[in-house]
N, C-alpha and C positions, 0 to 999 in steps of 0.2 A: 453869067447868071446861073442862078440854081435848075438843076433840069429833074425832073420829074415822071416816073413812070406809070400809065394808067394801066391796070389791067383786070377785065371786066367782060366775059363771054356773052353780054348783052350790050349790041353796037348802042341803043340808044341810051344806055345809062354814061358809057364812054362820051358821048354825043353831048351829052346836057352837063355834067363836069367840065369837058372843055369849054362849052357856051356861056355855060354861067357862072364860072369862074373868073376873077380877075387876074389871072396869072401875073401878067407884067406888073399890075401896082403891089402885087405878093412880091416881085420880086425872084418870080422866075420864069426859065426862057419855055415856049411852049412847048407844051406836054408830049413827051411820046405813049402812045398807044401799043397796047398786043388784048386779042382777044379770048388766049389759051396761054396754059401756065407752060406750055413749049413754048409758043412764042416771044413771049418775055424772056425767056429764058436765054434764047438767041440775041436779043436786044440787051441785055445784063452783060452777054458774053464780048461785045462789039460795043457798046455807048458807055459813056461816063453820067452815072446817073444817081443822086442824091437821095431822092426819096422814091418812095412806093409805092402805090395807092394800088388796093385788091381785093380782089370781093372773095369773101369767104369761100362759097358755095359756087363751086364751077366742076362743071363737066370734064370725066379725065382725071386733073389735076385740081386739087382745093388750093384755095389761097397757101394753107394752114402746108401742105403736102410742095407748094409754090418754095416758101422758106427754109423750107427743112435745106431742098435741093438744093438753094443758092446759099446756105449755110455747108452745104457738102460738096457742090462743084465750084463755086466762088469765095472761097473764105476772108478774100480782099475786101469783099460787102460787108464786113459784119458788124462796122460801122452805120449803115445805110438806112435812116430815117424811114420808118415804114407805118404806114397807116391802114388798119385793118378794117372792113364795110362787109357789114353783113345784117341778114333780118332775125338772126337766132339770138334773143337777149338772153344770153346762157352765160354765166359767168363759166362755168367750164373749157366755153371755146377760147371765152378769155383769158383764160389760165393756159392755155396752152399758146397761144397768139404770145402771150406775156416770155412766155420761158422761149420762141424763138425768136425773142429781141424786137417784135414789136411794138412801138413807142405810143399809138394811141387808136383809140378804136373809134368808130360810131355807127351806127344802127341805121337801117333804113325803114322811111322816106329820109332822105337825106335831107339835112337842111343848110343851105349854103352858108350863112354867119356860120355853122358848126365847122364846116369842111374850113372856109377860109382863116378860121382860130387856128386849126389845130395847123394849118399850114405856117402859119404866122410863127409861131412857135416853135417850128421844124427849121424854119430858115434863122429864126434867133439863135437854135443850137448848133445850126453849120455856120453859122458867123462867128461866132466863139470857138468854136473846136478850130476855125481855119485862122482865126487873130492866134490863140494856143499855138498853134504849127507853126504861124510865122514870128512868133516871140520866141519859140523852141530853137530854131532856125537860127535867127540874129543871135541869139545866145549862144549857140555854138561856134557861131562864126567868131564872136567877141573873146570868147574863150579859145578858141583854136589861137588866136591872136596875142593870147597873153602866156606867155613862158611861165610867170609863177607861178598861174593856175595849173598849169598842165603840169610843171613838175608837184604842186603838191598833189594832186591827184596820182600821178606816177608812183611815188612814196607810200602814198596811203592804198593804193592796190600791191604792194610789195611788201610792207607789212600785215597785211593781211590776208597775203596767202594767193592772191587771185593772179599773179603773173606763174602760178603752179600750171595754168593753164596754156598748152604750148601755142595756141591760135591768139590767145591775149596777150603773150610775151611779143610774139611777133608784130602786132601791133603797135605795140608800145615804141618798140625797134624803131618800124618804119618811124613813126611818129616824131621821136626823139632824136630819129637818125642816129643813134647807138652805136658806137663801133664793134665791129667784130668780134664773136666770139673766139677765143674764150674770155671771159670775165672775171677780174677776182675786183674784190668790195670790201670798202668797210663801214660800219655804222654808226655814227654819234649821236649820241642823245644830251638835249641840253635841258635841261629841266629848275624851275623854280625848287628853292631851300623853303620847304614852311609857309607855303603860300596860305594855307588855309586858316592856318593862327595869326594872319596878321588882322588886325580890329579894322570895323567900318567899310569891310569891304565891301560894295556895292556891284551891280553887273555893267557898269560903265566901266569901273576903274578893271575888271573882270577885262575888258574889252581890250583897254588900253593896254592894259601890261600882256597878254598875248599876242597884241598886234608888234607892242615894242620889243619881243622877242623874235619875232621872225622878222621885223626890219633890221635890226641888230645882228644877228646872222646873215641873213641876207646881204647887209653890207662888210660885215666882216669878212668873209668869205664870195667877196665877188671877185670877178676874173678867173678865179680857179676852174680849171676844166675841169669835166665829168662829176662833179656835184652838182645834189638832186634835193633841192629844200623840201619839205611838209611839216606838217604836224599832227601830234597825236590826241590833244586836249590843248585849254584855255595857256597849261604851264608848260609845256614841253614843245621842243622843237628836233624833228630827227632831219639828219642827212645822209643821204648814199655818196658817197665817195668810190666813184669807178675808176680803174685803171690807172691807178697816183704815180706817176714817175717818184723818185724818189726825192727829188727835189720839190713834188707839189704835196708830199707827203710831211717836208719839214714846213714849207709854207701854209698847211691848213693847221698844223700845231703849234706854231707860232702867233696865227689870228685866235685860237681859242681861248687865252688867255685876255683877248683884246674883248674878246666877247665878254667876258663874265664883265670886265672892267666897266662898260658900256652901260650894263645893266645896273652896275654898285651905283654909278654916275650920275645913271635918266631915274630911277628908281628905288635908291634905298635899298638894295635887294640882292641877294646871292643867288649865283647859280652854280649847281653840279652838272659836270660834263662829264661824261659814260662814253668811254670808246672801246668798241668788237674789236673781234678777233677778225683777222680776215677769210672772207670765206669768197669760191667761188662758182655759186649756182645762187640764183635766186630763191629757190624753195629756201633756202638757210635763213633767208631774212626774218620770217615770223622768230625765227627761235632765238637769232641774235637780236634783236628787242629785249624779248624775252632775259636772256641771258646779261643784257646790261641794263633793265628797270632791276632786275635783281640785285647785281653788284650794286648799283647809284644808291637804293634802300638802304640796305646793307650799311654803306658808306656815311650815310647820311646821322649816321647813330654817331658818327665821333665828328660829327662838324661838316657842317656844310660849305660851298666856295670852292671844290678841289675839281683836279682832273685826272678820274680814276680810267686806269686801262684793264682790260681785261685778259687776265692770263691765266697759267694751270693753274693756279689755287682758287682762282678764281668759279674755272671751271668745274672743277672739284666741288666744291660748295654750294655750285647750282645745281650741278647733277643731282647732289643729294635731298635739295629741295625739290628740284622736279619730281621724283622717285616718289619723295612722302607726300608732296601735297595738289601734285597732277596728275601723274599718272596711274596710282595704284587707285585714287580717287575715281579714276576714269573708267578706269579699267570695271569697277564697283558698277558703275554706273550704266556702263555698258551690259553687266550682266541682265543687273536688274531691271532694262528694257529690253530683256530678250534677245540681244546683238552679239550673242557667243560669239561668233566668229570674229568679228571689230576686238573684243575683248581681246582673242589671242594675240591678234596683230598688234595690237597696243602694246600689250604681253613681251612681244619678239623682239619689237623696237625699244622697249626701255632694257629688255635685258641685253639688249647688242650696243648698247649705249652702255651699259654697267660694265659689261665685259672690254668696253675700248677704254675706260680706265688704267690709265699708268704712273705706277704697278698697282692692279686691283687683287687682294688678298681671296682667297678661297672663303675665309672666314666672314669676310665683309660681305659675300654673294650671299655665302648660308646664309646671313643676318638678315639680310634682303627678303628671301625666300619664309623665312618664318614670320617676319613683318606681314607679308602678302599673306598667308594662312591666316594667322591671327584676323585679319581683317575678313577675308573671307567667313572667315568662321562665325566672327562678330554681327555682321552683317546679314548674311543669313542663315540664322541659328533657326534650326528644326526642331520639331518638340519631340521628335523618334530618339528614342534611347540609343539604337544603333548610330546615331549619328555622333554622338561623342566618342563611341570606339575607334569609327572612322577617323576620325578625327587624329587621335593619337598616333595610329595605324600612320595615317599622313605622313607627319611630323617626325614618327619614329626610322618612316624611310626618309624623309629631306637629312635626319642627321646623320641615318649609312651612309650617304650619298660619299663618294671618293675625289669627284671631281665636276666641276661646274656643266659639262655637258648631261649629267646624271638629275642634277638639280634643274636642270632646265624640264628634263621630261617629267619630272615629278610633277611642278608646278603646274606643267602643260595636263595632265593627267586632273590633276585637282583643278583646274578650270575647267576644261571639260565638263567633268562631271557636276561643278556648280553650274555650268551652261544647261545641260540638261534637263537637272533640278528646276531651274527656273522657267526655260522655254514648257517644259510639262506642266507645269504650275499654270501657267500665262494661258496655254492652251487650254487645257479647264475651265480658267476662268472668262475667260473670250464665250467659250461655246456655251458654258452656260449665260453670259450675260446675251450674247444674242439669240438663245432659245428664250429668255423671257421675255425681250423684245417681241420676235416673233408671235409670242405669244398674246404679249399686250394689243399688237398690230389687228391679230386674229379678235379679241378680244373690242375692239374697236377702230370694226372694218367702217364703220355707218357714219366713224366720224371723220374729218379733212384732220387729220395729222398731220403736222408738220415736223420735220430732222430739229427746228431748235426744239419744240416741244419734247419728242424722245428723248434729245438731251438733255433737257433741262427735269424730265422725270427718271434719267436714270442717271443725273450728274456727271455728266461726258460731255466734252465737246462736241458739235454738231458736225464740223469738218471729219473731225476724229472717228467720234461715232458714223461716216458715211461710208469711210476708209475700213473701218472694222468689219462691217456688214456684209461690204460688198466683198472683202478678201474669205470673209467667213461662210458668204452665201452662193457669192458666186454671180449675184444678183443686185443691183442698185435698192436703193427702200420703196423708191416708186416705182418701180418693177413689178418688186417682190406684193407690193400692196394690190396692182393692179391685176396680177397674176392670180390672187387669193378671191377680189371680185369676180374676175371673170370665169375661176373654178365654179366657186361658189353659183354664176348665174345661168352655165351650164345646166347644175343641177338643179336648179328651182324653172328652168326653163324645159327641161322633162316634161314638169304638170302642166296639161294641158289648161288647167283650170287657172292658170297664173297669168294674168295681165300681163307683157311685156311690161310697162311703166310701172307694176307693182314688181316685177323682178327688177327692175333699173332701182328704186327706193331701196330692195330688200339689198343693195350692194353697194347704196351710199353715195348712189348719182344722183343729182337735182333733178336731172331732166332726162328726157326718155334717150331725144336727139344725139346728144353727146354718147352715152350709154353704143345705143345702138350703132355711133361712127366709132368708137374706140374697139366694140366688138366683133365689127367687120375686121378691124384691121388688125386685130390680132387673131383672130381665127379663119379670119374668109369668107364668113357666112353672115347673113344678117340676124338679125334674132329670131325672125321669124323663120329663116331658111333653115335655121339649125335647129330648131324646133320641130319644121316639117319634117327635115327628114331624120332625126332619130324618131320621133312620134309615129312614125311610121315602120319602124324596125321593131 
């Protein structure tokens, strides 16, 4: 049964919750008690316990002060149905009850249909979150249980990079029971000819013909050890091909052939087959995809139905693709969010790739390197005069240059200083966009702002805009706001002549209550205390 925690530094209000509650026809077992937010605290630390129940207002420890702690010593609660009772009809407290994951409030006198709703409704959300868990559960199990699922998942974290991860490689190991490293692989890709030009296609027949491609493979290539089936979309089917003797190496070249046949057969329909190079680390995967959608394209211009391999011209011809239309792209991109440093290493890695070209010409690098300028230059053109001299200046040393190591610093030189250029730029524009913030904030301390509001007045994401702020300020925006209140109530609380409740208004708090709990706790002092004793200096 559901168990439930009461806590409440007045025995008789504990008293009369237990009594006139129906716990059991609620559907939970009876209630534990603590009369102090330490003693809950110890009961939280020892019991298994669902829901909350806690009164705002307690000696010591507040409810409010209650949550934060088991938000900060119990972070396994942070699931835990919590229902907050208090007599301050303050949306304020409620605002803050809200932001540490309190699920419902109510006000006292209390009234029992109220208490037994909101309970009602707390066990409908743990009956659901625990059917979720046990549906999560069987589902794992089912899938632990089925090989195709698990290899196409295997696949599809190998092409995309995530077995880079040496904790999730090993897993996969254990998993799949892997043999031994070391490893070498290769990769096929089986892909529909023109799928998208055929007429009347529908998301049925969508369905069907991706399903009859990976059963087609599937059965083509059964028995064969150390292949890893998945897929990449509706038309395409990739394979890992680990550790091939050489005899399972003519045996899977042998079925691909059967494959396309399969497909001509059940389907009216062509397929290009794409087979890598061998490579042997996994990080290589993302790139040999990579390297055989390109070739299959490619291929697919002079007729589709074939089964293209991948070799040095091949590679040659990607390189040159990668070069103009990823990398130096990236590289752009990179500056232009302020990531100079990403940029160089991007930078290192495509020219350490340029340079393992054989034979790569001297002339082919320069070529390289004035392509990169050009685009730098294109991209972020200044309106300073001196920057076309530089410019020149550039270009006029890439073409001294005598040998590839000379080009290398040049370029590295001219990224630099377009990094800088830009992180300066970005920097400016940052501090000034959060000084008008700041200013708007200052501007409109009286009113409840919210992060989508600032974003949506200064056309920023509100994530975005949260991240900016706090890198810029130092300070979160609800910080920094309440920081500005309570400067601000400081000084209107000098005047003796000032109402505390008219200083609580003059700082854009509803209520005195709230005001004067938020003030304590960031100062120390009550309003009044702090009042006394500067008014007295």
């Amino acid at each position: 049964m559901i168990r439930v925690l009461i806590v409440d530094d007045e025995p008789l209000h504990i008293e009369g919750l237990v009594r006139h509650i129906d716990w059991e026809k609620l559907g939970y077992a009876p209630p534990l008690t603590a009369e102090s937010g330490e003693e809950a605290l110890a009961i939280l630390g020892e019991a298994q316990v669902d829901v909350l129940v806690t009164d705002v207002s307690m000696p010591e420890m507040t409810g409010i002060e209650l949550l934060a702690r088991c938000r900060s010593d119990y972070p396994h609660l942070g699931s835990i149905q919590t229902l907050m009772i208090s007599g301050y009809d303050e949306f304020e407290f409620v605002q803050e009850a809200i932001h540490l994951g309190v699920k419902a409030y109510v006000l006292k006198p209390i009234k029992t249909e109220e208490m037994e709703e909101k309970l009602a409704a707390f066990r409908t959300a743990i009956e659901r979150k625990q059917q979720i868990e046990r549906e999560t559960e069987a589902l794992k199990e089912k899938v632990t249980g089925s090989l195709e699922v698990l290899h196409d998942r295997f696949v599809g974290d190998l092409i995309e990079g995530r077995l880079q991860n040496g904790d999730m490689a090993g897993s996969w190991s254990r998993l799949l029971e892997l043999p031994a490293e070391p490893w070498l692989f290769r990769l096929f890709l089986f892909g529909y000819d023109r799928l998208h030009d055929w007429p009347q296609q529908d998301a049925r027949q969508r369905i069907l013909l991706s399903e009859g491609l990976m059963r087609a493979v599937r059965v083509g290539l059964s028995g064969l050890p150390g292949t890893y089936i998945g897929r990449t979309g509706a038309d395409e089917a990739v394979v890992i091909h680990l550790n091939a003797s050489p005899a399972d190496r003519a045996r899977i070249e042998k079925q691909l052939s059967f494959v396309q046949e399969v497909i001509r057969e059940q389907y009216a329909a062509s397929l290009t087959i794409g087979v890598s190079r061998e490579s042997s680390g996994w990080e290589e995967a993302p790139l040999l995809l990579k390297e055989v959608k390109h070739m299959v394209n490619g291929a697919r211009g002079a007729g589709g139905g074939l089964i293209h391999y991948f070799d040095r011209l091949e590679a040659t011809d990607y390189h040159e693709f990668q070069l103009r239309e990823e990398n130096i792209p990236e590289m752009l991109r990179l500056l232009e969010k302020g990531e100079g440093d990403q940029a160089v290493l991007t930078f290192n890695h495509a020219f350490d790739l340029l340079l393992m070209k054989s034979p790569v010409s001297f002339s082919y690098v320069q070529a390289f390197g004035m392509g990169l300028l050009s685009e730098l230059a294109r991209k972020f053109k200044r309106p300073k005069e001196d920057d076309g001299e530089i410019n020149i200046r550039m270009w006029q040393r890439l073409i001294d240059c005598t040998g590839t190591a000379e080009i290398r610093e040049v370029l590295l030189d001219e990224l630099s200083r377009y990094a800088r250029m830009q992180q300066k730029e970005r920097a400016v524009q940052q501090h000034h966009l959060i000084h008008n913030i700041t200013r708007y904030l200052e501007d409109h301390l009286l009113d409840q702002v919210t992060v989508k509001q600032l974003g949506e007045q200064f056309q920023l994401n509100p994530s975005y805009l949260s991240v900016l702020f706090k890198k810029e300020t130092g300070r979160t925006i609800s910080d920094f706001v309440q920081e500005l209140r309570m400067n601000r109530a400081k000084a209107l609380l000098r005047d003796p002549h000032m109402k505390v409740y008219e200083v609580a208004e003059q700082v854009g708090y509803q209520t005195t209550a709230y005001f004067a709990y938020l003030f304590k706790k960031t100062t120390g002092f009550t309003p009044q205390e702090f009042r006394d004793y500067h008014y007295e200096e």
